[in-house]
Backbone as XML, in Angstrom:
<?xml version="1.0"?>
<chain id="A" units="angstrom">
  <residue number="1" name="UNK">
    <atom name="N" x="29.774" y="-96.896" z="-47.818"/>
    <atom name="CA" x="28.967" y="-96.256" z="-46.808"/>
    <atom name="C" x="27.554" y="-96.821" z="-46.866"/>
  </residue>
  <residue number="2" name="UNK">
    <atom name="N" x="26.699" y="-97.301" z="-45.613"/>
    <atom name="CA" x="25.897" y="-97.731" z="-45.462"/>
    <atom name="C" x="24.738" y="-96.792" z="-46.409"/>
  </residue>
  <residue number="3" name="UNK">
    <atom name="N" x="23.383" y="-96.982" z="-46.609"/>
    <atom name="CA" x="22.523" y="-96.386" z="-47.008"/>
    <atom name="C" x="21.478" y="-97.243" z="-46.531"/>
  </residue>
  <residue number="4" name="UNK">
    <atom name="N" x="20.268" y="-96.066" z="-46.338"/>
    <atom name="CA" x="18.902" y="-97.167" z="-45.843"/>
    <atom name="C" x="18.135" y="-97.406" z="-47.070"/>
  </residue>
  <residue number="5" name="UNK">
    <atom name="N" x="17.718" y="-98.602" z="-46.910"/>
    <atom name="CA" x="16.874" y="-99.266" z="-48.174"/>
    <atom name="C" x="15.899" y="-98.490" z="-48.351"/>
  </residue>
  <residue number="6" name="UNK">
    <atom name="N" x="14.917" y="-97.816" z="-47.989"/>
    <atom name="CA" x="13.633" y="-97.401" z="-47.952"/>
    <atom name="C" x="13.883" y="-96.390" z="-47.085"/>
  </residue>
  <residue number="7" name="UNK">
    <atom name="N" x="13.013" y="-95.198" z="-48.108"/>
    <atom name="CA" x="12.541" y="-94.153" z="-46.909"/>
    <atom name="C" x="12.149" y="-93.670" z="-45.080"/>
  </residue>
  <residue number="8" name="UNK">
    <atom name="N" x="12.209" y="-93.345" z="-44.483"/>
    <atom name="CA" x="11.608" y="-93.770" z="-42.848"/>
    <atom name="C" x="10.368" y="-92.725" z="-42.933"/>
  </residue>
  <residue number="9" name="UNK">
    <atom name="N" x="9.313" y="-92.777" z="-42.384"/>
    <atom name="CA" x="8.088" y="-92.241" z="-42.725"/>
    <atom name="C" x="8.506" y="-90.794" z="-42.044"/>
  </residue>
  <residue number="10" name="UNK">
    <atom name="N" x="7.480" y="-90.092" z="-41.632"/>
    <atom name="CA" x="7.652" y="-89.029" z="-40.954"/>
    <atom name="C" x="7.344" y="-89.633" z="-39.718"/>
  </residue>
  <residue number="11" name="UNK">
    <atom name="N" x="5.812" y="-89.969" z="-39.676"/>
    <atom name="CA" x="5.507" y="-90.185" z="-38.330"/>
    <atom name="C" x="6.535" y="-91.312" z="-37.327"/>
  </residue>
  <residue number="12" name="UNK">
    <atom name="N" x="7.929" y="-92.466" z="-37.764"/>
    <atom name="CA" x="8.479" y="-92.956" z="-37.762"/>
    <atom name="C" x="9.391" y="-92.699" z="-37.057"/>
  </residue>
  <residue number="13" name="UNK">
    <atom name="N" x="10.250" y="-91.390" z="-37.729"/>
    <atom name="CA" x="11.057" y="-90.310" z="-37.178"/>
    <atom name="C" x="10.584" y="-89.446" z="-36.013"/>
  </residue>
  <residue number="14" name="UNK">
    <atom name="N" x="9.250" y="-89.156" z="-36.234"/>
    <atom name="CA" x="9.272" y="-88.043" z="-34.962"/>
    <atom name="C" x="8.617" y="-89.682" z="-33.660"/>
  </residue>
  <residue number="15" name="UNK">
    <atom name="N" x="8.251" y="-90.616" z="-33.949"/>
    <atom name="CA" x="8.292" y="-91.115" z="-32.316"/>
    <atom name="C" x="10.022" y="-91.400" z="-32.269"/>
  </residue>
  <residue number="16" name="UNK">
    <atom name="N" x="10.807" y="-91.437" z="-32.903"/>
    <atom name="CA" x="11.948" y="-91.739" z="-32.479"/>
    <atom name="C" x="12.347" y="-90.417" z="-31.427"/>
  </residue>
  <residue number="17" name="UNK">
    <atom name="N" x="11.952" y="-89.130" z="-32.160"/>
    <atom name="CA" x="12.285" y="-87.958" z="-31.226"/>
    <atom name="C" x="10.768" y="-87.848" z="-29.993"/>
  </residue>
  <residue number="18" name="UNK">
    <atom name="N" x="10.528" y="-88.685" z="-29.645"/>
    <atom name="CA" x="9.539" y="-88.217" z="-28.540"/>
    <atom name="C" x="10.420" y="-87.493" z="-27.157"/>
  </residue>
  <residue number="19" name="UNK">
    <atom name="N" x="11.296" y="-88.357" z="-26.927"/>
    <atom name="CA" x="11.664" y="-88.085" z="-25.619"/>
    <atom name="C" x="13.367" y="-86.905" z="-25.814"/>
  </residue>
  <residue number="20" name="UNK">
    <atom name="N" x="12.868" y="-86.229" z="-27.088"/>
    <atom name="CA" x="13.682" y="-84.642" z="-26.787"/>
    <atom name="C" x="12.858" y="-83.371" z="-26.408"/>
  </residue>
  <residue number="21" name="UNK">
    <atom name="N" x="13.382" y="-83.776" z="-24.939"/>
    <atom name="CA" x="11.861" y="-82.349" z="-24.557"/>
    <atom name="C" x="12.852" y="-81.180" z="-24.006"/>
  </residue>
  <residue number="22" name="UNK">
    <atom name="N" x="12.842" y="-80.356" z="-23.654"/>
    <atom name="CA" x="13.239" y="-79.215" z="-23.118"/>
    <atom name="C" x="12.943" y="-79.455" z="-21.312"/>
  </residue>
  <residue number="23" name="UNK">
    <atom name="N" x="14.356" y="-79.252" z="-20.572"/>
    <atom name="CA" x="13.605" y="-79.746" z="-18.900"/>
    <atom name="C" x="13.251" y="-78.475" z="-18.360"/>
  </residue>
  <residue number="24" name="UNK">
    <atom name="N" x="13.169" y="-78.590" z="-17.536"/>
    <atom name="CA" x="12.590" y="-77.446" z="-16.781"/>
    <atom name="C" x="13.583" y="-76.792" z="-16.343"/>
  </residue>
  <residue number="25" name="UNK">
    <atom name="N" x="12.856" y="-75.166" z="-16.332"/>
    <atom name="CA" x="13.928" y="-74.206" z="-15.910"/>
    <atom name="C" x="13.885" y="-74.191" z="-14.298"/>
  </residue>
  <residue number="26" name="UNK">
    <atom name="N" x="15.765" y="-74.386" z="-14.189"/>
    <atom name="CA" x="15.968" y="-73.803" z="-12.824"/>
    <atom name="C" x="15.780" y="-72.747" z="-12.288"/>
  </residue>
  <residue number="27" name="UNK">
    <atom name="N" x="15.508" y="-72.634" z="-10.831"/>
    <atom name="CA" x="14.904" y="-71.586" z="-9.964"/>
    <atom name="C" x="16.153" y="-71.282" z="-8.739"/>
  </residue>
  <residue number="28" name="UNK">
    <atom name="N" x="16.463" y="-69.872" z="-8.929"/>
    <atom name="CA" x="17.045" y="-70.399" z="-7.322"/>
    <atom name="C" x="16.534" y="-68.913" z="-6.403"/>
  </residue>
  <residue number="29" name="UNK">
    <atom name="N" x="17.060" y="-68.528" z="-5.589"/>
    <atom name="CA" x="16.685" y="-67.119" z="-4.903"/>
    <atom name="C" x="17.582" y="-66.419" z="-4.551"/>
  </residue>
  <residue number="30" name="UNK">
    <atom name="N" x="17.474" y="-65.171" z="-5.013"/>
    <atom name="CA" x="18.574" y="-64.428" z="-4.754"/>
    <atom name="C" x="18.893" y="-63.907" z="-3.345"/>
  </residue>
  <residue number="31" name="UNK">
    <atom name="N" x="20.158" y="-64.235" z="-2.774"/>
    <atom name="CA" x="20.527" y="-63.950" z="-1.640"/>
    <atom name="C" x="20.399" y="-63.108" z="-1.148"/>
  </residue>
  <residue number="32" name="UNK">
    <atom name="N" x="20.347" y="-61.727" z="-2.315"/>
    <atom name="CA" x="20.585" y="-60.062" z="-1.697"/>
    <atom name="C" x="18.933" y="-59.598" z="-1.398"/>
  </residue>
  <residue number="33" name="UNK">
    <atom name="N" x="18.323" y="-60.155" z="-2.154"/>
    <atom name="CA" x="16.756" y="-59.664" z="-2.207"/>
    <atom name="C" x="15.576" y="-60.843" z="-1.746"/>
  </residue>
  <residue number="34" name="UNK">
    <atom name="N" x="15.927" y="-62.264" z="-1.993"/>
    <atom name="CA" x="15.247" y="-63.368" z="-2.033"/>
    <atom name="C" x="14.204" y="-63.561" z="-3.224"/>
  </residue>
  <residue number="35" name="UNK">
    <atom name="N" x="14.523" y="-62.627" z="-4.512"/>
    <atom name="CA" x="13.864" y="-62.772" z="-5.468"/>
    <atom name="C" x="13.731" y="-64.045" z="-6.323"/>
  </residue>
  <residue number="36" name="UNK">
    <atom name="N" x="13.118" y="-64.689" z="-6.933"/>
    <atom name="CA" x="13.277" y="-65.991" z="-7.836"/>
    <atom name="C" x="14.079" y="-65.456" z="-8.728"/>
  </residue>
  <residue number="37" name="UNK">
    <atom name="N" x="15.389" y="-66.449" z="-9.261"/>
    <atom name="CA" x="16.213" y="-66.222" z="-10.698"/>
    <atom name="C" x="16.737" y="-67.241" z="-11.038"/>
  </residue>
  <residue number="38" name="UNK">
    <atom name="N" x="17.096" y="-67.323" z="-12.116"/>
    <atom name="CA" x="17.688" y="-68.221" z="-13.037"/>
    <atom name="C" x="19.225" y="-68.424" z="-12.162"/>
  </residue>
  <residue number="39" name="UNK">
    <atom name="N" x="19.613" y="-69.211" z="-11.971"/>
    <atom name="CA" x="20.910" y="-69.710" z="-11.149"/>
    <atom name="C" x="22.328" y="-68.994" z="-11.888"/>
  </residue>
  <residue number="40" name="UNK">
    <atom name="N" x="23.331" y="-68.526" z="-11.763"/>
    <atom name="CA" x="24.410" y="-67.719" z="-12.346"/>
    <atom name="C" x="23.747" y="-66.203" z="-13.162"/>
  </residue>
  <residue number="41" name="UNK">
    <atom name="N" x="23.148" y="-66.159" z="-12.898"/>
    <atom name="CA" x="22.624" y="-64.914" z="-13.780"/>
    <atom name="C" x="22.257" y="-63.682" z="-12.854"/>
  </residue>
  <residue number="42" name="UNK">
    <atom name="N" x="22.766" y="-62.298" z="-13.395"/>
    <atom name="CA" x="21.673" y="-61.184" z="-12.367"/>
    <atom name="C" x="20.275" y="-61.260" z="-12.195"/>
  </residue>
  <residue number="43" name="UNK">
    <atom name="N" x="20.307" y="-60.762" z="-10.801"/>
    <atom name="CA" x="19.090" y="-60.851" z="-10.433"/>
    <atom name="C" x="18.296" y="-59.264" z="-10.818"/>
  </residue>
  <residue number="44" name="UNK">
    <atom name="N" x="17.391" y="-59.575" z="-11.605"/>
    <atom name="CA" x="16.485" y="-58.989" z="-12.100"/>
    <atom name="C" x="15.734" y="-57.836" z="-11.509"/>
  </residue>
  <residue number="45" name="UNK">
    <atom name="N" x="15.636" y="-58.094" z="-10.407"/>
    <atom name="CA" x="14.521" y="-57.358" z="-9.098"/>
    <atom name="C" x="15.732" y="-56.489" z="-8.509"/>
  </residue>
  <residue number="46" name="UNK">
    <atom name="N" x="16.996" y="-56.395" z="-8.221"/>
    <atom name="CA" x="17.768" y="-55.774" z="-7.341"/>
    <atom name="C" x="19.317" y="-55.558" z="-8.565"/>
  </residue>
  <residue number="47" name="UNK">
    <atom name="N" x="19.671" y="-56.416" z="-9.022"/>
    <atom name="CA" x="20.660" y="-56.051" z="-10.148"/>
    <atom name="C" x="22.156" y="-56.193" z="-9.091"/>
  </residue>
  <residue number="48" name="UNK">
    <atom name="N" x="22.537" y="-57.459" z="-8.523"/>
    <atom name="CA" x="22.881" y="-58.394" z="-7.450"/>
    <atom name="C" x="23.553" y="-59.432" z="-7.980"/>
  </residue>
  <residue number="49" name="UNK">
    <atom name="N" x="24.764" y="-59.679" z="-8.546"/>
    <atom name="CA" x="25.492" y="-60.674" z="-8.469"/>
    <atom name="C" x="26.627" y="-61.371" z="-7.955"/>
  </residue>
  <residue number="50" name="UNK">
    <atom name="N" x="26.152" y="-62.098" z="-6.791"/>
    <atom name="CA" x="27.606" y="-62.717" z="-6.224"/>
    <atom name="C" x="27.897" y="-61.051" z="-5.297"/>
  </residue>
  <residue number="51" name="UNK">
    <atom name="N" x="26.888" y="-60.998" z="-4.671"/>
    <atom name="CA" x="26.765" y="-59.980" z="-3.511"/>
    <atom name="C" x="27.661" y="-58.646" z="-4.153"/>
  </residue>
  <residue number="52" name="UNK">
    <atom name="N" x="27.814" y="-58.271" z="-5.413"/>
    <atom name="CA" x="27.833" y="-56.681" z="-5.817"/>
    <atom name="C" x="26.967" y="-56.532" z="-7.040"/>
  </residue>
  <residue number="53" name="UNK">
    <atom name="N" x="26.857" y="-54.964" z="-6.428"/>
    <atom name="CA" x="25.624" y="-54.569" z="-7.974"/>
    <atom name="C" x="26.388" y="-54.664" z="-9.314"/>
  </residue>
  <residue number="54" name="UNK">
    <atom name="N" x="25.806" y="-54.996" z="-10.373"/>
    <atom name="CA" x="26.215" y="-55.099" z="-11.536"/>
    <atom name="C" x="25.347" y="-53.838" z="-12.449"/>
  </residue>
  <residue number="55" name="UNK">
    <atom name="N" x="24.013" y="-54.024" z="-12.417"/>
    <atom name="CA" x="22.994" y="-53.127" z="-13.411"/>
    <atom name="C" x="22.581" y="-52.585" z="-12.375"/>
  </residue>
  <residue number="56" name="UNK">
    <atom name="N" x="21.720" y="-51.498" z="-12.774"/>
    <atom name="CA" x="20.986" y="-50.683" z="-11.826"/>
    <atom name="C" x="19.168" y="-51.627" z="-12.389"/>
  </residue>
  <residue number="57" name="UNK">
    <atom name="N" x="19.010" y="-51.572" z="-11.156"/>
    <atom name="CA" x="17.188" y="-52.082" z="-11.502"/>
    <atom name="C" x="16.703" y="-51.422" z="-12.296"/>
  </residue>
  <residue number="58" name="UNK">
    <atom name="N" x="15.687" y="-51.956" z="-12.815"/>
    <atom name="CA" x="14.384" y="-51.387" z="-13.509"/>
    <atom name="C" x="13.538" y="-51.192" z="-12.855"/>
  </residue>
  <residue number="59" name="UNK">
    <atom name="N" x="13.185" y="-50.027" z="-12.787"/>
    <atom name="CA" x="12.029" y="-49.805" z="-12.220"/>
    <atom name="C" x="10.150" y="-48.779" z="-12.474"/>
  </residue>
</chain>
């Protein structure tokens, strides 16, 4: 099994991880209310998924 000759620094390793970023969160609008939400998920503001209530709102 391979092994590396020498240590890899720190600073070495993390530019190797530069480009693991987190993307941006999706947006979509909910049909029943037109609220902003996270795409497959209840909607927050009305409690609306896939056009029947699931939760009761918070209010």
């Amino acid at each position: 099994m391979a092994l590396p000759k020498t240590r890899q620094s720190k600073a070495r390793s993390r530019k190797r991880r530069t480009h693991y970023k987190a993307g941006h969160v999706q947006v979509a609008n909910c049909p029943n209310c037109g609220q902003a939400k996270m795409p497959h998920r209840v909607c927050a503001n009305c409690g609306y998924y896939r056009g029947r209530p699931v939760i009761s709102p918070t209010e």
